[in-house]
N, C-alpha and C positions, 0 to 999 in steps of 0.2 A: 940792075941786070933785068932783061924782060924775060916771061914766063918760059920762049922758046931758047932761050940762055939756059936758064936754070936749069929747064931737064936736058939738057945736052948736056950740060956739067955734070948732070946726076947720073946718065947713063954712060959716061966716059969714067966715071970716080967709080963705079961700079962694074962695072964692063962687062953691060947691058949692051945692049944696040936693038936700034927701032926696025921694027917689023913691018909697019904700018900704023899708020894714025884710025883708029877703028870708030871714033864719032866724033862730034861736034856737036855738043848739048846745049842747054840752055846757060847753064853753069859752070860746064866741065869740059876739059877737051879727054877723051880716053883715047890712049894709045896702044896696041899690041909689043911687048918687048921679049927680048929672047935675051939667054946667058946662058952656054954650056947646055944646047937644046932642048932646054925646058924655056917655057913660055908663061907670062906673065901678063896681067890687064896694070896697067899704071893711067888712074886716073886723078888729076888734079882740077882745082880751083880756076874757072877762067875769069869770072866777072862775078859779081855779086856778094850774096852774104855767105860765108863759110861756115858757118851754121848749118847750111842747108845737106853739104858736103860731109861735116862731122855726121850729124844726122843721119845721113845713108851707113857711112861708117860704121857705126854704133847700131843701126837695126841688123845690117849685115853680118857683124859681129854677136848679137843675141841670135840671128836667123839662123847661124852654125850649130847652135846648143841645141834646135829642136830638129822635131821630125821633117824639117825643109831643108837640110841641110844639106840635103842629095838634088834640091833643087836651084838653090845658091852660090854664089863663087865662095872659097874661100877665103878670107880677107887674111892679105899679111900685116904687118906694121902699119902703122901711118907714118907720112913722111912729113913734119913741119913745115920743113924746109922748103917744098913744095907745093904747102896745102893740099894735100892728096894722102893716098895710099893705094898699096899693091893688092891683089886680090889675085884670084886663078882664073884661066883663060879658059870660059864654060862655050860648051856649044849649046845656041837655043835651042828651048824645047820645038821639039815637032808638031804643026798645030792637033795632029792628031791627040797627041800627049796633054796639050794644053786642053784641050778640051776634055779632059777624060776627070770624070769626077771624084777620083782616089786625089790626083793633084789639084781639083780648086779645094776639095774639104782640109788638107793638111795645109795649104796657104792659107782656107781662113782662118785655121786654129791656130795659125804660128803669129797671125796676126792679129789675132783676138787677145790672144796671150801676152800678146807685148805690148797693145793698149792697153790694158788690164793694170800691166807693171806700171806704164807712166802716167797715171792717176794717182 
């Protein structure tokens, strides 16, 4: 079954339906998905190593625990099935926002912290 099989399956089995296809990464295709008007990001594995994809997974899932959490999606489950996982449909920040130094000092310390751990 190809990739665009599987998550047709996944969002029929679930009864999901696509919103939009929201990128086209290097690795990953991310989709917008809705069920019962809440909205969801479903992002899966396109090509490569799935490492890369667990990876994001797992900082996303630490990056909930700290003080960036207001800056991150929230990540649901992972999906095997798919190589992926669901996370919450964030809007970006505003460059004003990005620039503002209360948000780079709380990303570096979320990200200092969690290199810190994988040593």
């Amino acid at each position: 079954m190809s990739s665009r099989e599987l998550v047709e399956d996944f969002l029929i089995r679930n009864a999901w339906h696509l919103v939009r296809p929201l990128d086209l990464g290097t690795t990953s295709h991310i989709f917008v998905i809705e069920k019962d008007n809440a909205r969801q990001v479903l992002k899966i594995r396109m090509d490569g190593d799935a490492r890369i994809l667990k990876a994001e997974y797992r900082m996303l899932q630490y990056l909930n625990t700290t003080k960036m959490q207001q800056d991150v999606p929230k990540v649901g489950g992972g999906l095997p099935e798919l190589e992926g996982f669901l996370m919450e449909e964030l809007r970006y920040p505003f460059q004003s926002e990005r620039n503002s130094q209360a948000w780079m000092l709380n990303l570096v310390q979320a990200l200092r912290t969690r290199t810190q751990c994988l040593c």
